[in-house]
N, C-alpha and C positions, 0 to 999 in steps of 0.2 A: 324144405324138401330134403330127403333124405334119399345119398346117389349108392347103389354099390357095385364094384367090379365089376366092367361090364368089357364092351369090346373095344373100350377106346384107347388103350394099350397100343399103342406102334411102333414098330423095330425100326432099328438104327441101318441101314443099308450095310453101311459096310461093315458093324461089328457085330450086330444083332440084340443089341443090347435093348429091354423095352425101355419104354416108358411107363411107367407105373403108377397106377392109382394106387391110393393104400388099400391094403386087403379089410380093415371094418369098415363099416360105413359110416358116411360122412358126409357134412354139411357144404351144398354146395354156394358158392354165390351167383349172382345175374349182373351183367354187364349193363352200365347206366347209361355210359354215353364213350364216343370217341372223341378228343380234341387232338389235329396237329398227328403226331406219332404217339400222343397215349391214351389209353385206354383207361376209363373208371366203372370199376366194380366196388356190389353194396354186398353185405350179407356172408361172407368168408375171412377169419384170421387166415393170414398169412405172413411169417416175414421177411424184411427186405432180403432178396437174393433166395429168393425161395421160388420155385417152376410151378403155373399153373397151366392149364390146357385150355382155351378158349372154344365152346365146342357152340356150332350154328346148325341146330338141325333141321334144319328147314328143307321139305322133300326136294324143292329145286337146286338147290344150294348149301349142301350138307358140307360143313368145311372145319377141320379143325384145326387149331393157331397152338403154339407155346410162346406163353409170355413170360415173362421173369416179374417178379414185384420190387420196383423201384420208390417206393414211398406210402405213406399213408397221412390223411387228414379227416378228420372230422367222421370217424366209420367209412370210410371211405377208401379202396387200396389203388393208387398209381401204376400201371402196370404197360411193361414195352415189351411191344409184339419180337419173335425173334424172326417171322418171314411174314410172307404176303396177308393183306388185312381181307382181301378180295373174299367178300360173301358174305363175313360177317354184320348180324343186324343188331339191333340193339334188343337187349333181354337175351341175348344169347348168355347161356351155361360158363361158367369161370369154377372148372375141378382144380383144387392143389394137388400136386404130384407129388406122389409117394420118394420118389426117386431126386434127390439133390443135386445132379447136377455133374456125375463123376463124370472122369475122362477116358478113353481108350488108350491105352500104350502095351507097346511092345517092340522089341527088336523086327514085329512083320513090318512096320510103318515105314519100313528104312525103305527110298525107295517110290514112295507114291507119294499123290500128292492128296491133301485134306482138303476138308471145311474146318468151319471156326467150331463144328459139334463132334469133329471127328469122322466123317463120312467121307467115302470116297468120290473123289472127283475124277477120276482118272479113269473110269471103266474096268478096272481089271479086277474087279471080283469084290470078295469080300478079305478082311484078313485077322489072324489070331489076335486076341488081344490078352494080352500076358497076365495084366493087372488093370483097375481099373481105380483110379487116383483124383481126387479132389479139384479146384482148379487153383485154388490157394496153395500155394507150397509149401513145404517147411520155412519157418522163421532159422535164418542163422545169427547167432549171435555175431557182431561185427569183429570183437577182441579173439574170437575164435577162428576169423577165416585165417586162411595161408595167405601170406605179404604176396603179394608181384615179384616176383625176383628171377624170372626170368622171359628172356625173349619171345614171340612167337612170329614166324616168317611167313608173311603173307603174299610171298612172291611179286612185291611189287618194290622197283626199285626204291622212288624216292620216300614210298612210305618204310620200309625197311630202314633207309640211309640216314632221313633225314628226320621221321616222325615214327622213329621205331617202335613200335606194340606190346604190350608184357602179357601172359598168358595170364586172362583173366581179367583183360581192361574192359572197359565198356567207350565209345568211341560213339562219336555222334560226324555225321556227314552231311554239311551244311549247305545247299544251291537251293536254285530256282530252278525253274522245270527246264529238261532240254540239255541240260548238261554233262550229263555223264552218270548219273549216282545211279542207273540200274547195271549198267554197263561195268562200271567200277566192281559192284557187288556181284556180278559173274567171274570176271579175274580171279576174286579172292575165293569164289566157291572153288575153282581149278586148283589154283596155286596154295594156297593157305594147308598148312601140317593141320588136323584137325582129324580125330577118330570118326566123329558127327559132326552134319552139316545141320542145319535148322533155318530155317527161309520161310520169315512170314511176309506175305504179298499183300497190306492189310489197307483196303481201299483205295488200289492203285486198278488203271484201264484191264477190263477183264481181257482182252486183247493180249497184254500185255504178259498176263499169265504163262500163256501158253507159250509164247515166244521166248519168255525169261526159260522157260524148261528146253524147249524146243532149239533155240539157236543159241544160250548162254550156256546153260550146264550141259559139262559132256557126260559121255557113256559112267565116266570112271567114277566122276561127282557124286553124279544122281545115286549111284548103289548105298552111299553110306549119308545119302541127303535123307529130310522130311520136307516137305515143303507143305503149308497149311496158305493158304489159299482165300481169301475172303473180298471181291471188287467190289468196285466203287457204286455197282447197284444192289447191296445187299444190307439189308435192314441194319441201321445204327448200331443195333445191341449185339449184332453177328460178328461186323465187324470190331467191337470192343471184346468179344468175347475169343475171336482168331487170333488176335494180341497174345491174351494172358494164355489161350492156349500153346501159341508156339514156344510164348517164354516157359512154360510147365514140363513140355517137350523136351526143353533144353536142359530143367530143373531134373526132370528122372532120369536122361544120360549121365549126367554130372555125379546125380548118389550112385551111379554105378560105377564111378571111375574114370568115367571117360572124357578128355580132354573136349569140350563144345566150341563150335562156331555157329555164335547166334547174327541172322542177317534181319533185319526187319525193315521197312519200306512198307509205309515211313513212320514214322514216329508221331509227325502231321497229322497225318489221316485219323489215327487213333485217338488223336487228342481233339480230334473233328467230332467223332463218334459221339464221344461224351461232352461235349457243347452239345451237341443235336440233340441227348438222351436228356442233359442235365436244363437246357432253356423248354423242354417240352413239359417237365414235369411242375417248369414254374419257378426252377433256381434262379436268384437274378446275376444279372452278366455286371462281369467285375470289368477286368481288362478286355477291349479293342472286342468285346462282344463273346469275351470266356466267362465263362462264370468259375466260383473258386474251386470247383471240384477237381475243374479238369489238373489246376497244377497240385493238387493235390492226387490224383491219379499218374502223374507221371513219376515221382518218383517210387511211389510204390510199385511200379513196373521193373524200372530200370536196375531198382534195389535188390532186383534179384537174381540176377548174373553176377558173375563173379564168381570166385575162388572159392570151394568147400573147404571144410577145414583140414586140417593137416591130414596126407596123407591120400585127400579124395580128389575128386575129378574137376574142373573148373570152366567156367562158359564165359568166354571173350566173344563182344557183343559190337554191334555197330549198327546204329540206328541213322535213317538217314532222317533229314529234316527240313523238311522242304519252306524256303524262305522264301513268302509273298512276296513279287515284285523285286527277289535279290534282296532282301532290307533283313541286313544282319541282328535288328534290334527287334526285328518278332517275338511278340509275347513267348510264341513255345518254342523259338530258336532260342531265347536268351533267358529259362525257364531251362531248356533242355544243357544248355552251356554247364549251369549250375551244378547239376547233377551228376554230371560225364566226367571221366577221366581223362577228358581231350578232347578235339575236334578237328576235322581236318575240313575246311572251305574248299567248294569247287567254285570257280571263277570265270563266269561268262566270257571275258575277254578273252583269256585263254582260251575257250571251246571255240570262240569263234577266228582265233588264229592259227586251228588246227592242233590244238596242242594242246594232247590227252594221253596220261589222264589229266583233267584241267587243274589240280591242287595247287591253290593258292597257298605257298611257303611260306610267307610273312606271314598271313590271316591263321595260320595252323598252329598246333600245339600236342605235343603229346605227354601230359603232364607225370609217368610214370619212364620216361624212357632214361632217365638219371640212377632210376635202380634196374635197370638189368640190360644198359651196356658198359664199355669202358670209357672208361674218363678220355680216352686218345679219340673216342668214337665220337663222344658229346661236344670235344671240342671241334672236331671236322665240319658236324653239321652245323655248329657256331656261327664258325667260321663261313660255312656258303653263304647261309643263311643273311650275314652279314652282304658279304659281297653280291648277291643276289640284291639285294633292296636297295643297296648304293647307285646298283645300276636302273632298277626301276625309278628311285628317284630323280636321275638325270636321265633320264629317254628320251624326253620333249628335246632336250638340248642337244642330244645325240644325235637323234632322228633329224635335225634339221641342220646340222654342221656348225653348233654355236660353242660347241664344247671345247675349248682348246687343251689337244695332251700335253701332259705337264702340266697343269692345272692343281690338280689332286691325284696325289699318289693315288689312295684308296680306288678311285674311280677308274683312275689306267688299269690298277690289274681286275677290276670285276669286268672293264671292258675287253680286256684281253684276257679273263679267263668265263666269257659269260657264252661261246659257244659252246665250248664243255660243259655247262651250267643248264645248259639248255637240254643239250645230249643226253644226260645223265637223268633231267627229271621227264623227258618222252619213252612210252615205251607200249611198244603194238600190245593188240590184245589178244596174243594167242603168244607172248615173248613172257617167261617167268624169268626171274631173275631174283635168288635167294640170300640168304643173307649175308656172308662170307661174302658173295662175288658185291653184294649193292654196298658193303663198307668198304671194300678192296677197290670200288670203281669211286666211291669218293673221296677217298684219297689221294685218289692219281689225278683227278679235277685238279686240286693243288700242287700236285707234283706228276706231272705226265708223262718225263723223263725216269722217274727214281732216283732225282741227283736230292743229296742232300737240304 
């Protein structure tokens, strides 16, 4: 059967953009059956990552779907819904679309909040879109980006002090639920030097959304924020696709010069997305029930933040990553280690002695902060670092009066200088505290007086 142009074209809410059948006509196919979350159609080429329109015209139940084409076998095309399946029958219409897949950007987007297709979620209208861009970004060659060589201050003390950030790092944020890491990730939206903010929200409580805008980001944020948007009840392929959009977002400030802060929450979820797409289609599951893709989808994520080449604008990233059960050897905790240029641990213990933000010191790393501070600074944070853990490893002995001073030098001064240790890594969440002052404050942790 042969389909042409007709009226099943439908625009984009907020940018207006349609959706397009091709203008000749064209062969359509018929939906065979549904299994799980995917769909099989007979009767249409299509290739992988290619939009088709799922159309049910049925007088009670007229409903039409956009799928994406995730595989083929046997004449046969794999294909995942990108929203509700609700209506669809079987024999229902499968059109390929004319239209690829491009994205909306512009300097309007500053400001509201998306979907993972670029629509607004936020009620406030529609907005221009400047250009309209791929969701693949430019490849940069790696010998061509700009080195890290310098700092970036994220107004928090002990990550400034102790796990200082280079503009352009990519940083992974490692807990279990309940800890801190959205909370953490509003701080830095405040505090953090950054031209553009970028905050994708990718299959966390939709709840949660509104609140992360609402009671995290303030007035001053949000103006130079995007936030893209995708919860935890929105079709697998939405939320993989709100992923590589926010990173894309981040990707077209960046060719324009402009300094990016990419927040994503979580890192998890996304790599959930694609187990859910990748075990539907029939992939088989390698590790703890991933199948290979997903760790092969992560680094092509993360690979694309970072530092343009000389001269251009750069996106310092921080993914958090949420560890089942606190268990730091998670497949995509210990996957995403891999790939990051650090990681900073939040640590239950901590949150539940009050004491936030909870970054576990010892468990942390910032694996660039050697090139863009001073050797007097790297050794400061050595040094806590050191003292810090001497005292953790005698606590039991402390805590209970078994420790006798005089014992171990090392352990008298972490013991006498571990309320300052403590002071320095607490700090409210409405307290910035920038970089000058968080190296100048741990310094005086070891010399509180200024005596030589």
């Amino acid at each position: 059967m042969r389909l042409e142009r007709t009226s099943f074209a439908k625009r984009f809410e907020a940018y207006g953009e349609a959706i397009k059948l091709p203008s000749q006509p064209i062969l359509e196919g018929r939906l065979l059956r549904m299994v799980g979350l995917t769909l099989e159609a007979e009767g249409l080429r299509a290739a992988v990552g290619s939009r088709c329109l799922v159309i049910n015209e049925d007088s009670y139940h007229p409903t039409q779907v956009e799928a994406e084409v995730m595989g083929f076998a046997s004449g046969k095309l794999y294909l995942m819904p990108v929203g509700s399946l609700a209506g669809i029958a079987p024999g229902a219409r499968v059109v390929p679309l004319a239209n690829t897949g491009r994205l909306p950007m512009g300097t309007s987007m500053l400001g509201r909040v998306l979907d993972g297709a670029g629509r607004a979620l936020d009620g406030k209208g529609g907005m221009k879109a400047e250009d309209w861009v791929p969701m693949d970004g430019p490849v940069i060659n790696p010998l061509k980006r700009h080195p890290i060589s310098e700092p970036l201050d994220v107004g928090i003390r002990s990550i400034n002090g102790l796990l200082t950030v280079g503009r352009g790092q990519r940083l992974g944020l490692f807990a279990g639920t309940g800890v801190g890491k959205s909370v953490l990730l509003g701080m830095m939206t405040r505090f953090t030097e950054a031209d553009i903010i970028v905050v994708g929200l990718i299959g966390e409580r939709g709840r949660e959304v509104k609140e992360f805008i609402e009671n995290i980001l303030t007035e001053e944020s949000i103006k130079r924020s995007v936030v893209v948007a995708s919860p935890a009840d929105d079709a697998p392929l939405m939320r993989l696709r709100a992923a590589m959009y926010c990173t894309r977002i981040a990707e077209y400030f960046r060719d324009k010069g402009k300094n990016v802060l990419l927040l994503m929450d979580s890192l998890t979820r996304f790599a959930q997305a694609q187990r859910e797409i990748a075990l539907a289609i029939g992939e088989p599951p390698a590790t703890k029930g991933y199948p290979p893709s997903v760790f092969a989808k992560l680094p092509s994520l993360v690979e694309r933040a970072g530092n343009a080449e000389e001269g251009g604008g750069s996106i310092t990233a921080f993914y958090t990553v949420l560890s089942e059960g606190d268990d730091q050897q998670d497949p995509i905790a210990d996957a995403a280690r891999g790939v990051l240029d650090g990681h900073i641990v939040l640590s239950r213990r901590l949150a539940e002695e009050g004491h936030y933000p909870a970054i576990d010191i010892e468990a942390s790393i910032s694996r660039v902060m050697p090139q863009v501070v001073s050797v007097e600074h790297v050794r400061h944070s050595q040094r806590f670092k050191q003292l810090w853990s001497r005292y953790q490893q005698s606590r039991d002995l402390i805590s209970v009066g078994a420790y006798v001073p005089g014992g171990d030098p090392e352990t008298d001064l972490a013991i006498a200088r571990q309320a300052e240790m403590v002071r320095y890594l607490r700090q409210g969440l409405d307290e910035a505290e920038h970089l000058p002052q968080s190296e100048a404050l741990l310094t005086n942790v070891f010399n509180p007086k200024g005596a030589g």
